[in-house]
N, C-alpha and C positions, 0 to 999 in steps of 0.2 A: 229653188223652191218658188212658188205662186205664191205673191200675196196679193188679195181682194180686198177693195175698201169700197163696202156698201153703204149707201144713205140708211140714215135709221129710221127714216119717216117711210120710205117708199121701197127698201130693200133696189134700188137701182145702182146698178154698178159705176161707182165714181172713176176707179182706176184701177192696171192691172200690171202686176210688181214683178220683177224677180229680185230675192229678197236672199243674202248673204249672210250679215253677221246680224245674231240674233239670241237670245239670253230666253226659252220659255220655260214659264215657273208654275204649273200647277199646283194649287196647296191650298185645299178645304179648310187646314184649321185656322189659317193665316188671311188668305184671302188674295194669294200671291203674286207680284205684278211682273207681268214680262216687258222685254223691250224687242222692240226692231230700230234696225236703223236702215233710212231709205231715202231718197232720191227728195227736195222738196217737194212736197205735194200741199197745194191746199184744199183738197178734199179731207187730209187727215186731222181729223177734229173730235174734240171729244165728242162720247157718244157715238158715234158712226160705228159700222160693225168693221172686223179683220177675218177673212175667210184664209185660211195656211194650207194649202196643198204641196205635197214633195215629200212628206215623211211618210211613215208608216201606217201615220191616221189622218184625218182632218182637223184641224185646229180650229174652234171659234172665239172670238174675242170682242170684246167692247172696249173703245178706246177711253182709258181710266181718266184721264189730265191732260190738259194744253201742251202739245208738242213743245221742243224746244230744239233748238240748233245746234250743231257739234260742230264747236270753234276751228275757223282756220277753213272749212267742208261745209259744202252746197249739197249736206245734209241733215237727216232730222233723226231725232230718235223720238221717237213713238210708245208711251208707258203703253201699257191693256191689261184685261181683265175677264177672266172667264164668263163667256157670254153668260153664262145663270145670273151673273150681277144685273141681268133688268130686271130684274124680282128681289134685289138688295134695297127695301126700303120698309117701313114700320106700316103694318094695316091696321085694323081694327079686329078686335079676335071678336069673331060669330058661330055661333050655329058646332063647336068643337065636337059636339055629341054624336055628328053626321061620322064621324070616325069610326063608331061604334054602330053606330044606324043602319049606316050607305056602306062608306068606304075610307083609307085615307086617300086613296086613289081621287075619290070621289069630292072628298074634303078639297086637296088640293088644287085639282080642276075650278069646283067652283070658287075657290081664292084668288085665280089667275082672271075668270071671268070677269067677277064681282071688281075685283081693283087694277086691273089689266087690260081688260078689252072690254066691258059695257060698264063702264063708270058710267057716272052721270056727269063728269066732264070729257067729254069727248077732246080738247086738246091733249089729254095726256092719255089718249086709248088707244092701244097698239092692234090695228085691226086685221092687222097680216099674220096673228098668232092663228095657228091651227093645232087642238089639242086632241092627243091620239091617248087613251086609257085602255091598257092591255090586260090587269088584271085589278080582281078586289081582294081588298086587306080591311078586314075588321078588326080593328086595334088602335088602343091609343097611344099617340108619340107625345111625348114632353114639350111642352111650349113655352119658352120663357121669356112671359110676359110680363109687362109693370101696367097693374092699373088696367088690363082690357087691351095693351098695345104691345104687339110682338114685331120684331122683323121676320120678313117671310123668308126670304134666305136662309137665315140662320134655321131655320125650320124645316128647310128641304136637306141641307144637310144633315139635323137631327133622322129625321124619315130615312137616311140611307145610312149614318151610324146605327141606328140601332134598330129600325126593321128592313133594310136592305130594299126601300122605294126609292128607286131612282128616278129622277127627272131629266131628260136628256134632249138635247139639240139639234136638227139640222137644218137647212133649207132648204128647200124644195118648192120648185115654179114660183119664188114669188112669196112664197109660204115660209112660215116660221114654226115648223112641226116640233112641237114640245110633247116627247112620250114620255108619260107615267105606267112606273111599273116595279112590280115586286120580282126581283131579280136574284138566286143565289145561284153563282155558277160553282164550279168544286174550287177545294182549296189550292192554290199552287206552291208546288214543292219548291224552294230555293235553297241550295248547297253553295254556301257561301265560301266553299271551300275551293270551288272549282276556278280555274283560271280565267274563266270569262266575266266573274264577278270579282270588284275591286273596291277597293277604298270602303272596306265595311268595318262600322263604328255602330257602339247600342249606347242610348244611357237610360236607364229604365229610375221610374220613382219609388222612395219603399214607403211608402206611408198610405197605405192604399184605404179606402173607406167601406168599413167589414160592416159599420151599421149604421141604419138609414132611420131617423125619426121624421113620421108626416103626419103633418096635421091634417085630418079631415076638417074640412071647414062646413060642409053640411050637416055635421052632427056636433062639432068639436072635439071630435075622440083625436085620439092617435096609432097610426098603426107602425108597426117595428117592420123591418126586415133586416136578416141577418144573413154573412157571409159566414160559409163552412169553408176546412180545409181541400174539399179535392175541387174547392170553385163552384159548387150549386150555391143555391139562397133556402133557407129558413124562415118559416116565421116565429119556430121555437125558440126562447131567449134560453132556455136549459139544455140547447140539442151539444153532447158532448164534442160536437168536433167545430165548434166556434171559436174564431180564429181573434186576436186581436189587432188592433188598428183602427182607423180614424172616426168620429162619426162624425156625419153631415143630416142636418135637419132642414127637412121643405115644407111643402104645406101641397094641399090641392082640393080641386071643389067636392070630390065625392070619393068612395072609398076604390072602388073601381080605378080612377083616375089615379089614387094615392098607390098603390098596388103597382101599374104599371110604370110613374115616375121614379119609384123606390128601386125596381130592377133594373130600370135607364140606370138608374145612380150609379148602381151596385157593380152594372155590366160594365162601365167605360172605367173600372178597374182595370180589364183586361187590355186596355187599350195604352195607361199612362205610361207610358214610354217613348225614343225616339232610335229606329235604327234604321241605319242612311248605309246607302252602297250603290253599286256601279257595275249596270251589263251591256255587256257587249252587244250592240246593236246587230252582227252578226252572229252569233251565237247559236249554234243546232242544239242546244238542251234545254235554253231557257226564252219561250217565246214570248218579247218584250210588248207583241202585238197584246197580250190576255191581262198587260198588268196594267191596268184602269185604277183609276179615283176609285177607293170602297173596295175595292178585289181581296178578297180573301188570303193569307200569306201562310206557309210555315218555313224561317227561316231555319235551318239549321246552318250551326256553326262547328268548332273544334270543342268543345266545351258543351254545348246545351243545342236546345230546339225552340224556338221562339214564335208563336199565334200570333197573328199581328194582321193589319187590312193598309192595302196602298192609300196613305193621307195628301201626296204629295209626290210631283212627278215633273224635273229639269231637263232640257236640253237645252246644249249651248257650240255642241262641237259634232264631228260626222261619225266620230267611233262608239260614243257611248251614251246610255239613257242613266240619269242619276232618279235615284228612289227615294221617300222617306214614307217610312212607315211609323205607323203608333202616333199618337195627339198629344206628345208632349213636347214642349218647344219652350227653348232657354234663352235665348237670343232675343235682345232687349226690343230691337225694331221688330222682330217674329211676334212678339208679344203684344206690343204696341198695334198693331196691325190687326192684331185676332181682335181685342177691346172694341177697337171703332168698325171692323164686322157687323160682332153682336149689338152694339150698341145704332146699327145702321147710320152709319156714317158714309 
């Protein structure tokens, strides 16, 4: 495999790798960090970009932390971090309406603009971004902010949990092409049964959140939403086929905005759970090129049929791609991990 390490100021090629033993960890809900290990270089620095050619896709990455050396070897191991992390910091929430106005399409472009490429400090303005918007989405996503302060990361994430707006990377001449777009391809069938998938384990949550109280803050009312048995939502509190389990109470600025957060709530039911398996990077039934970050899932097993979206996606070796799916994560450093995300750390 190729590895590239680009300046992050100038996108200019510092050096160009062939790259052996290597751990990568895609994982939205965590924030996942991979490693390489590679030859001394002192162009590898934090910040600086990682371009991965030789698998099945392109890799991008941002180098997370200061290298350090592997004892004994006149080599380095290299943390990184999915290149989306240049958009892992806290903004200022503006203009949220433009969701519903323009676009979230539209929203997000001009977030990237406004704190990203024509600040009013020009040393931290990444002027090599070029933003491609392929389609409009009017609709509001969940932002969770304190005080008027959100991380935008964590927000392009929300955008592709729960209206399927993806934000996506490549470079090109020079250019840092960032497409936005609303994206549902079909769901992919997985038969967990088949010998080319391995190592598959579920653990799913039962305590699931059937009702949702929001406070409107522009009126002070409150609006309910309720979860039915066959998985739609109500807003009838008397509709006979209401289920029991958890409730969770938010708040939000209008009743519109209260409406769509309460379904967010409602929808990443479907999600709480974690099931991990292993495909054959050769495999003729199951094409590991279509299973992306956010991909649609139905895993069947010996036992049941499981909905689920790709949260999380490893390599580390030549015969096989590891998977996780569903946003629930038990592992103490997983956890840890997700917190200083959200918390834009």
């Amino acid at each position: 495999m190729e590895l590239y390490i680009l300046d992050s100021r100038t996108l200019e090629i510092l050096s160009v790798n062939n790259v052996s033993e290597y751990n990568l960890n895609l994982d939205e809900e965590t924030n996942g960090i991979s490693e390489f290990v590679l030859p001394y270089l002192r162009s590898a620095r934090k910040g600086n970009f990682i371009v991965l050619n030789g698998l099945y896709k392109q890799f991008l990455y941002v180098i997370d932390d200061d290298v350090f050396a592997v004892k004994g070897e006149n080599t380095i191991r290299i943390p990184a971090i999915d290149i989306s992390n240049i958009f892992n910091r806290k903004v200022i929430l503006k203009n949220k309406e433009n969701m519903q106005l323009k676009s979230v399409e539209e929203f997000i472009a001009d977030n990237i603009r406004e704190n990203f490429i024509n600040s009013d400090d020009s040393i931290f303005n990444i002027n090599y971004i070029e933003i491609v918007i392929k389609t409009a989405t009017k609709a509001m996503v969940t932002i969770n902010d304190e005080e008027g302060i959100y991380n935008f990361h964590t927000f392009l994430v929300n955008c592709r949990q729960y209206k399927d707006i993806y934000t996506e990377f490549a470079f090109v001449n020079k250019k840092l092409i960032v497409t936005i777009e609303h994206k549902v391809d079909g769901q992919v069938k997985i038969d967990a049964t088949l010998s080319e998938v391995t190592d598959y384990s579920k653990i799913y949550e039962v305590d699931p959140v059937t009702k949702v109280e929001c406070l409107v803050k522009e009126n002070n009312s409150v609006y309910y939403l309720y979860l039915t048995a066959d998985r739609t939502t109500t807003e009838d509190k008397n509709n006979t086929n209401r289920i029991f389990g958890r409730v969770e109470a938010i708040s939000a600025e209008t009743l519109e905005d209260a409406k769509e957060k309460s379904l967010d709530t409602i929808r990443a039911n479907t999600y709480t759970h974690l099931v991990e398996f292993k495909i054959a990077k050769t495999s003729k039934l199951i094409d590991v090129t279509k299973l992306y970050i956010g991909r649609k899932v139905q895993i069947k097993t010996e036992d049941d049929i499981y909905d689920s979206y790709v949260s999380a996606i490893t390599l580390n070796d030549e015969n096989f791609v590891a998977f996780k799916t569903g946003n629930l994560r038990i592992d103490f450093t997983d956890k840890k991990r997700q917190k200083e995300l959200k918390e834009g750390r």
